[in-house]
C-alpha positions as CSV (number, residue, x, y, z in Angstrom):
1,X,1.3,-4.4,-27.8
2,X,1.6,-8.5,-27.3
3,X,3.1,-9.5,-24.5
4,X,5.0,-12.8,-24.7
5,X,2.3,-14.4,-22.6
6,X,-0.3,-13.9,-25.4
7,X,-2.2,-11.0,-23.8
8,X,-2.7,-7.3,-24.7
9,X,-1.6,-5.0,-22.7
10,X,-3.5,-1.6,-22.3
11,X,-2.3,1.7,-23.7
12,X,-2.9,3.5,-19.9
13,X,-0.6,0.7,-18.3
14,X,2.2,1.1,-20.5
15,X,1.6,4.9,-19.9
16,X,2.1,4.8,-16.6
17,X,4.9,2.3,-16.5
18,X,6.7,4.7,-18.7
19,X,5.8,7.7,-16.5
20,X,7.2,5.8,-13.5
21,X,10.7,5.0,-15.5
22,X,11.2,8.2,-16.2
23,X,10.5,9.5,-13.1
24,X,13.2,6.9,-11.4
25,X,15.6,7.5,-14.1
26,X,15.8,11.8,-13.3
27,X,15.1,11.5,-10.1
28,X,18.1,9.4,-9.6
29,X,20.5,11.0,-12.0
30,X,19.5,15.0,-11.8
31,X,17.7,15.1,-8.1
32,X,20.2,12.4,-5.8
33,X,17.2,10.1,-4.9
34,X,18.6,6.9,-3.6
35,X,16.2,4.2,-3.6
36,X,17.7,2.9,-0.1
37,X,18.4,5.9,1.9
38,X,15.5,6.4,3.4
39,X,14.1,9.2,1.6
40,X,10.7,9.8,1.1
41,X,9.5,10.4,-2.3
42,X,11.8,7.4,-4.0
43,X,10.0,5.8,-0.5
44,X,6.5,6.9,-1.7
45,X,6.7,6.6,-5.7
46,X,8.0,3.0,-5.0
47,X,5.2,2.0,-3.2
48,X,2.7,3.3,-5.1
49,X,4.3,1.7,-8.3
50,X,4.2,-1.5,-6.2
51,X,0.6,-1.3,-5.1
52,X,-0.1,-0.4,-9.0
53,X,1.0,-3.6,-10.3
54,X,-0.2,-5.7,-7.9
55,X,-3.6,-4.2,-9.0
56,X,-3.0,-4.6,-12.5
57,X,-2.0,-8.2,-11.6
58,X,-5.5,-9.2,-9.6
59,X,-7.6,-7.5,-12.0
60,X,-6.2,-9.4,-14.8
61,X,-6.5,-12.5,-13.1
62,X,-10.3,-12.4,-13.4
């Protein structure tokens, strides 16, 4: 898939980012996680989404 930057992005990233949708989109309509509250899974999954696209980032970068 082309990004509007010109690159490609890989197959396992887009995986995952879709992984990490779905998971905020039931977890906040079917299980009452509020990304706020100070709950720990939303807590934890945000993080770790976080920490995953700042790797993504630096790798790309060379």
């Amino acid at each position: 898939m082309a990004l509007s930057i010109g690159r490609t992005s890989s197959p396992a990233i887009t995986a995952i980012g879709t992984v990490v949708a779905l998971v905020a989109i039931i977890g906040t309509q079917y299980l009452g996680w509020e990304w706020s509250s100070g709950q720990f899974v939303p807590m934890l999954i945000g993080v770790a989404a976080a920490v995953i696209a700042v790797v993504v980032v630096l790798t790309r970068r060379g």
